[in-house]
N, C-alpha and C positions, 0 to 999 in steps of 0.2 A: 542343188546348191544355189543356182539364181531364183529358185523362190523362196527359196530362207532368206536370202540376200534382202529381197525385197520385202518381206515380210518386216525384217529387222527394221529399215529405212521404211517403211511406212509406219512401223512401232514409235519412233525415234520422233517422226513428224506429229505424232498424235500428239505426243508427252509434250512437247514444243507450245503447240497450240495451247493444248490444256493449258499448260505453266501462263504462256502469255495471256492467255485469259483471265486465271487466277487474278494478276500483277496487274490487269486493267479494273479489277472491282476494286482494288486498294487505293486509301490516297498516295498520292505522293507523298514521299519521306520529305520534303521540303515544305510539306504543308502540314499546319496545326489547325484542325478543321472543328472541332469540338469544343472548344475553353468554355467554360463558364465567366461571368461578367467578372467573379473575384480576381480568378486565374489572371486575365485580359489589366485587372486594374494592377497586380503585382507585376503585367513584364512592362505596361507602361511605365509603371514609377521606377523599374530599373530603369529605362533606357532615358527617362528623365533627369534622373540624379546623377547619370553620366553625363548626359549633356549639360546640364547645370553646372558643373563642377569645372568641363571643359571650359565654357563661355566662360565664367567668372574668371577664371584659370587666365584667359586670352586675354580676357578686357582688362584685366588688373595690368597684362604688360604690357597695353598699347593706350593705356587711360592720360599721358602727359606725355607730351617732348621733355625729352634731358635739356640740363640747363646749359648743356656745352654740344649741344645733339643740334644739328642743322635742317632745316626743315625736310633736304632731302634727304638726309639719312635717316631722322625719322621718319618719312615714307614709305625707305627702303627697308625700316626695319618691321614697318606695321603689315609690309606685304609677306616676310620672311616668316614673321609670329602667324599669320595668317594663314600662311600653307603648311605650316606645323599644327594647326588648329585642326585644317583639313585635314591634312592627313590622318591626325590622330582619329578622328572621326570616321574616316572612312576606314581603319585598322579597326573600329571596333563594328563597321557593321559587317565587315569580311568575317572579322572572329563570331558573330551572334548571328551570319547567315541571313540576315533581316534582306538584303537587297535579293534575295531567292525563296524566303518564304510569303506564306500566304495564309494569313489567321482568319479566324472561324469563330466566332460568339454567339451560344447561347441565347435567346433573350424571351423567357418564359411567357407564353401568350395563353390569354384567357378568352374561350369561348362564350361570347354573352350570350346571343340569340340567334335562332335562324328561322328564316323568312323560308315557306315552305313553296308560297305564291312564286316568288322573284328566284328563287335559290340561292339566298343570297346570306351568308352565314357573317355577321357582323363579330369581329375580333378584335381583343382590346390588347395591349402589350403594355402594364406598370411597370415591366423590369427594365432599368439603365446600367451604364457599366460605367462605376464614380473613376475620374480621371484627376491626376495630378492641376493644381488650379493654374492657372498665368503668375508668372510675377515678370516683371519691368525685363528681364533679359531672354524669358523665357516663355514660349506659348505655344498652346496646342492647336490644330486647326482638321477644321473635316469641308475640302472644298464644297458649294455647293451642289446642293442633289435634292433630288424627289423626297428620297427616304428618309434617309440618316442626318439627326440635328446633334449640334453643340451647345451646349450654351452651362452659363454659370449658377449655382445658385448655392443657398445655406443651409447647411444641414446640423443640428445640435452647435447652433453656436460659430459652426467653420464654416473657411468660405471653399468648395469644392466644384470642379468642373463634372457634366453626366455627358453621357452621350446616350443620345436615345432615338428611336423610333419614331416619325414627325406622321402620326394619323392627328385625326381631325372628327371626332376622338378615337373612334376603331375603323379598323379596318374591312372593305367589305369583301370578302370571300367568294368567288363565285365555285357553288360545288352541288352537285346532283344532291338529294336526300338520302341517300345513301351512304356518299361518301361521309356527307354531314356527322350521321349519325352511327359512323362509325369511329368517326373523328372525334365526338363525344366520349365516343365510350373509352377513347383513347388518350384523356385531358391531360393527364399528366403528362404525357411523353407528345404534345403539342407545342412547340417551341415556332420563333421566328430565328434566323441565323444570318448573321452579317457574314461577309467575308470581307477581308480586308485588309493593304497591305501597309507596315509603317514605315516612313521615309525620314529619314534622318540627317541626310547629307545637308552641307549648307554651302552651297557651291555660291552663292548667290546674299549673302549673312553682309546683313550691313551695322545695325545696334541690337537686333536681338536673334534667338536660334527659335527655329522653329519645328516642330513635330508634325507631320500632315500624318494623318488618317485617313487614308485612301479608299474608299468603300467600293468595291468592286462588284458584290451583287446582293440581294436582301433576298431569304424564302421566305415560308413558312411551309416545316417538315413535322412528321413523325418521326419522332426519336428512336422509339421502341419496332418501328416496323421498317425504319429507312424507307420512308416515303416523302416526296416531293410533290407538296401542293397544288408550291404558285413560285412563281421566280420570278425577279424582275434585275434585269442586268442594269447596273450605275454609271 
């Protein structure tokens, strides 16, 4: 009876293991690790044209003192609209999870050359991820880093924000010849992937709101084999 007992309870502890094993290859359910740049440009301009809506919403009722309104109760009241601004703000990133996920792009990279001497596999990355542009109330921002740039520019006519990959002009790779050229034969599922988290609060909002893009780390993976390169934390 006490070695069935034990048997059972050592069954009991396998299946545990295993289980916890499984749930450490997975991502976290709070993380969107895969997006493509389109995916990344539609949650941006959602959570843009909420904030937009908010701001405009807020400034429109603190843009004049009433003409029988005292200077401190208009203070009193730009602080009141203020923390309804916040709040609402902060209800929409509780509802969208934004202050506990952690996004993931895409960003298709092309193998130009490699250097057999050096080992040194020189990679280029065209693809950006087109972002909602600035206007006067409203703007995007990616703090400084190695990696990850912002910047503006015009595309068919409009004026549109990218965010892109800051090489000079490719990347240089350091990889055995082997890895090289199995990395080749692998092109299409060769990607670089930002991870990155987006901050929306404005705890701190003086005339305009701001959206940071927090880049937390840059690889460059195998899609198709789940392999990791090169990583550099932000």
């Amino acid at each position: 009876m006490k070695t069935r007992t034990r048997l059972i309870i050592y069954a009991v502890l396998l299946l545990a293991l295993a289980s916890g094993h499984g749930l450490a290859q997975q991502p976290s359910p709070s993380e969107d690790l895969n997006m493509m740049p389109e995916q990344v440009t539609t949650l941006l301009k959602q959570h843009w044209t909420f904030l937009r809506d908010a701001t405009d919403a807020f400034l429109k009722q603190i843009e004049k003192r009433g003409e029988f309104e005292t200077s401190q109760e208009f203070a009193d009241r730009v602080d009141r609209e203020k923390q309804a601004y916040n709040a609402r703000i902060t209800a929409h990133i509780k509802e969208s999870k934004l202050d506990k996920r952690l996004f993931g792009v895409l960003l298709k990279a092309s193998l130009v050359s490699y250097n057999a001497d050096a080992h040194i596999y020189a990679v280029a990355c065209p693809t950006v991820v087109v972002l909602p542009y600035d206007i006067p109330t409203l703007v995007c921002e990616v703090p400084p880093n190695a990696y990850v740039g912002l910047a503006d520019t015009i595309q068919g006519g409009y004026r549109t924000s990218q965010l892109f990959l800051k090489l000079t002009p490719n990347f240089s790779w350091k990889a055995s010849r082997d890895v090289a050229s199995s990395a080749k034969a692998d092109e299409a599922s060769i990607f670089f992937k930002i991870r990155f988290k987006l901050d929306i609060s404005q705890t701190n909002f003086t005339d305009k709101a701001i959206i940071r893009i927090l880049p937390r780390d840059v690889s460059l993976v195998n899609q198709a084999k789940r392999l990791q390169y090169w990583r550099h934390n932000l």
